[in-house]
N, C-alpha and C positions, 0 to 999 in steps of 0.2 A: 504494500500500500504506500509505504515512502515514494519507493520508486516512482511509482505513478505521480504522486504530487513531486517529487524532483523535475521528473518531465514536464508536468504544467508547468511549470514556474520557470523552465527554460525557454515552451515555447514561448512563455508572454514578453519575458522579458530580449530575445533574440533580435524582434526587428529594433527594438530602443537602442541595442547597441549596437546593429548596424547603423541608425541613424546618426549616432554620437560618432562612430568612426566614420564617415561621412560617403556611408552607400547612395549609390544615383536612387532618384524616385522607381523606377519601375523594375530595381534589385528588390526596393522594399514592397512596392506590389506582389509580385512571384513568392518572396518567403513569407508575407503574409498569409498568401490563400493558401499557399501548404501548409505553412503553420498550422490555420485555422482546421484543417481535413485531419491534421495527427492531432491537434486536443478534440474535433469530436470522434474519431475512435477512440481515442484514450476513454473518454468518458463516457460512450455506451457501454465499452467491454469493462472497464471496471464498477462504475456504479448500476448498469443496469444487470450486473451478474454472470455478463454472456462468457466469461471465462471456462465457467462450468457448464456451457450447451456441450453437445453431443457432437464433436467433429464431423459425423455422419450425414446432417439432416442439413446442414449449411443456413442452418439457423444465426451463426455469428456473422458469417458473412452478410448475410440481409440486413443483419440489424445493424453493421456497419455500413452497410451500402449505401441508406440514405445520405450518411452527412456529405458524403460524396458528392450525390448527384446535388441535394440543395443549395450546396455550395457554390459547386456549378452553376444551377438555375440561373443563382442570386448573381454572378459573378457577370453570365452573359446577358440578362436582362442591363445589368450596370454598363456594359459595354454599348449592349445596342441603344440604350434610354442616354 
């Protein structure tokens, strides 16, 4: 469970200090929307329990899939809007 909040707290704090070190804007676009894709895994598989689904039934995968695609959605609406 540390682990897990180790990782959040890296990815939040990651693009702040690519900005202090002085990354172009659209380095810090790209690691943000990954960033954002690996804390909502992080946080389906740990807080919603799916650690312990059944590797068989591709139940983990689904339940991660969404943050995936919303992200997505959100990402290319932003684009095209």
């Amino acid at each position: 469970m540390l682990a897990v909040y180790v990782a959040l707290m890296i990815c939040t704090m990651a693009p702040v200090v690519a900005m202090q070190a002085g990354a172009d804007m659209s380095v810090l676009i790209w690691l943000v929307f990954g960033l954002v894709i690996v804390k909502a895994v992080l946080l389906v598989d740990h807080f919603m329990e799916m650690k312990h689904a059944p590797p068989w039934g591709g139940w983990r995968m689904a339940a991660q899939g969404w943050a995936v695609v919303v992200v997505s959605v959100l990402a290319g609406i932003h684009l095209v809007g």
